[in-house]
N, C-alpha and C positions, 0 to 999 in steps of 0.2 A: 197851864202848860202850853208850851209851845203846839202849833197843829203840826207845824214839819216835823216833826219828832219821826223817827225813825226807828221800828220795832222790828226786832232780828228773830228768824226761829230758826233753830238748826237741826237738824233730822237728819238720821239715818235713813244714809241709801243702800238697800242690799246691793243693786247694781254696781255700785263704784264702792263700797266695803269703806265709805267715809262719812261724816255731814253732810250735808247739803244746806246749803245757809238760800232762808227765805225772807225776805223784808219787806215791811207794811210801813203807810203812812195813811195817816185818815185824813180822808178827803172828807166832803159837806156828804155825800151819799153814798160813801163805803171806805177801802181801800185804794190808794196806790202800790202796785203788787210789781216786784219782781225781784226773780233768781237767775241765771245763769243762764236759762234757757228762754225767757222771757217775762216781757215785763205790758202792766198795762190799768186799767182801773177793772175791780171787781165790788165784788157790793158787798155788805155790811157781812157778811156769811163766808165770802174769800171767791165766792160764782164768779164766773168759770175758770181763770185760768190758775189760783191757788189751787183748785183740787186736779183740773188736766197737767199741769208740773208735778204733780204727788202722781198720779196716774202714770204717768210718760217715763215715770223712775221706777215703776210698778211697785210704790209705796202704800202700804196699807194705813188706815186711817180711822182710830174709832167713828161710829155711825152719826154721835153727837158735837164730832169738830164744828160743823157748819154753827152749831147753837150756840156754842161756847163764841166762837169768834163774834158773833154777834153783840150777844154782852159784853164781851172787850170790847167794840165800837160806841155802845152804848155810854162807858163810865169812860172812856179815855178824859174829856175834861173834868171830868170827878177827881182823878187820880194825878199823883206823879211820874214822872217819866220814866223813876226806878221801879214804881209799883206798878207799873204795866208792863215793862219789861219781863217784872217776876211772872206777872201772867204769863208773857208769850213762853218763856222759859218753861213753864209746867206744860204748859199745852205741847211745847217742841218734846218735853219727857214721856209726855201721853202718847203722841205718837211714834215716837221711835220706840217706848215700849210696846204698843200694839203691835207694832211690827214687827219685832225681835221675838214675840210672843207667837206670831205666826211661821214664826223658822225654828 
């Protein structure tokens, strides 16, 4: 698979009562990270600026995203570009559900 491959999450923002679209690209030692509000390299886990954008939306986020995201970094050349996608997809429902779950 492509490395520029371009992996989209969309989450609910209570703040703006819509999505919020987040996008990854794997780099050699983690992510290429950015949404709307900023963009930049994070490491294999989404540190620092995937969780400070989820924070700065006052997004809730199970305690295990960090671990999850890792593994997706791990098999992205394992996998295709649709079968990581479906990952970020579950992850974006994980945490929009945590969310809605704390409203």
């Amino acid at each position: 698979m492509s490395s520029a491959s371009r992996f989209k999450m969309q989450i609910y923002s209570p703040r703006w009562g819509q999505n919020d679209l987040y996008q990854f690209i794997k780099t050699k030692d983690g992510w290429k990270f950015e949404n709307y509000r900023c963009k930049g390299e994070v490491d294999k886990g989404g540190n620092p600026l995937f969780y400070k954008a989820l924070a700065s939306d006052s997004i809730s986020y199970p305690d295990n995203l960090e671990g999850y995201m890792s593994i997706v970094w791990e098999n992205v050349d394992a996998l295709n570009k649709k079968q990581v996608q479906i990952i970020f997809d579950g992850l974006s429902e994980r945490v929009s559900a945590s969310e809605n779950d704390l409203n």
